[in-house]
N, C-alpha and C positions, 0 to 999 in steps of 0.2 A: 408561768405566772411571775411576773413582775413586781417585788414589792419594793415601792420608787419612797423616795425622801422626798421634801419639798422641795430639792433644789433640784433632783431628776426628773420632779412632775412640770416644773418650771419650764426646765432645758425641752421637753418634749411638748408642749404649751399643754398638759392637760388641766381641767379642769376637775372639779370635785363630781360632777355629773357625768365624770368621763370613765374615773373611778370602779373599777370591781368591788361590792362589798359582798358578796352572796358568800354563804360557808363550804362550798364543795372543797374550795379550794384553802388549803391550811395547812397550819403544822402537821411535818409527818409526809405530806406531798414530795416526791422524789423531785420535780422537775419547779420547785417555791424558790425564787433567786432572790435577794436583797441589794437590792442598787442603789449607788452613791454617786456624787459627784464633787470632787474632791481637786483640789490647785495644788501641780508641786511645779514647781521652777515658774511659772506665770502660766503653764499650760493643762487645759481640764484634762482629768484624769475620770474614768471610771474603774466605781471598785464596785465588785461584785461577789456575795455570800450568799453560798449554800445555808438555806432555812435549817436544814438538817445536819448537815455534818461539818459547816463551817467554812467548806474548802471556799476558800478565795482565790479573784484572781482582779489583775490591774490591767484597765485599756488606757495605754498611756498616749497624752497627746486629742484629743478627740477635739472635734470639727463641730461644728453648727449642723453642718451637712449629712455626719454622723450618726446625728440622733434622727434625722428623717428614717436611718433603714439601721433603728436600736438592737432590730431584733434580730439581725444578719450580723451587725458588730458584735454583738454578743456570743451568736452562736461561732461564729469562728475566731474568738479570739479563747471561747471554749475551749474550743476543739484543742485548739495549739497548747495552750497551757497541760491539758487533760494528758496528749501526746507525750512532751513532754518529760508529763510525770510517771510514764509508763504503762498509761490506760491503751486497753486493745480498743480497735475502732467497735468491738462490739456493744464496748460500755461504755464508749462516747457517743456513739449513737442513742444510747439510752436513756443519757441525759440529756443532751441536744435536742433531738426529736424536731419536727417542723408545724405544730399545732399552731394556732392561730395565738399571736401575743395578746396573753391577759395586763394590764395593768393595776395595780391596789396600791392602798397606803401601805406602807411599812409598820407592821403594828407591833411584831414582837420587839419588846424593849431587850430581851437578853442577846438577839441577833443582831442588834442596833446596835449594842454596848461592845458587842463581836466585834461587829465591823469596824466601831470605833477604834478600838485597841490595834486593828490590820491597821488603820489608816496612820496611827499613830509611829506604829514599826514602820511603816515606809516609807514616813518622814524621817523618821532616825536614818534610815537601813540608805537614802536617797541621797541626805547630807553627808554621811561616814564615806562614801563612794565618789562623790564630789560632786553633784547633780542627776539631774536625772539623764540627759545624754551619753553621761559614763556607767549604766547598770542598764543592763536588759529585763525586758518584761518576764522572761522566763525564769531569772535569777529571785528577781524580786518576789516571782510567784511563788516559787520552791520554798525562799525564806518563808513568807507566808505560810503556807501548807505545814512546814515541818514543827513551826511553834506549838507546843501544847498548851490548850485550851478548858480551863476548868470548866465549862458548858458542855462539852463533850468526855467529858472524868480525865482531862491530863492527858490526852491523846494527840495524836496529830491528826489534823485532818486529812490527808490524803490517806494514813492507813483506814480512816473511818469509812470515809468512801469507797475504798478497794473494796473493805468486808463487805458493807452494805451490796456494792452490785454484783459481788463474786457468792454474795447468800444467797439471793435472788436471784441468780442464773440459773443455779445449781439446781 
């Protein structure tokens, strides 16, 4: 599940009729992403937040061409980050997963204000480094991850996510 900004609904030409609003799908959902679409250096960037535990991650550089196969950019620019960070394939499998991409608005305003705050680190984190050509997607991602977050009690997210699917294995 996809929950897109108005400039992600744009980028992928959806319409309001195009829209998920039904409730299955919500907070609390392991596999609920928050999509952004975000400019550093003059080139679209996608940022992407866990509904639940916050983890983000950055698709830096994206195409027109891109957002035709969202949901293939996505899921392996997943994967790489997750790797990574030291997720076994069994628990990036699990968030990955290959179900049929939902789309919705972005409605939580505190995962909104999340992702706000990632976007805003990685304009610092982009400039301090000298552009974007000089930091890697996986540095920036780790920055990401390792900030603590008062929405998740002052945690990082990457250790939130580990609990979550190391409890859930178990």
């Amino acid at each position: 599940m996809f929950r897109c900004t108005k400039k992600v609904q744009e980028a992928l030409g959806l319409k309001e009729r195009d829209l998920y609003v039904g409730a299955e799908h919500g907070s609390g959902d392991l596999r609920e992403w928050y999509s952004n679409l975000v400019i550093f250096d003059r080139r679209k960037c996608l940022v992407f937040t866990h509904a639940v535990t916050l983890y983000s991650f950055m698709v830096p550089g994206v195409k027109k061409a891109d957002f035709a196969r969202f949901g293939e950019v996505f899921r392996s620019a997943l994967k790489a980050s997750l790797g990574a960070e030291g997720f076994s394939a069994r628990e990036r499998e699990r968030l990955v997963g290959n179900e049929t991409d939902i789309f919705g608005k972005a409605t939580d305003r505190g995962v909104l204000g999340s992702m706000n705050d990632h976007v805003r680190t990685l304009g610092i984190h982009i400039d301090y480094e000298g552009g974007l050509d000089r930091v890697r997607a996986e540095e920036l991602n780790h920055y990401l991850n390792e900030t603590p977050m008062s929405r998740i009690g002052m945690q990082h997210s990457t250790l939130v996510l580990k609990t979550i699917l190391r409890t859930e294995v178990a």
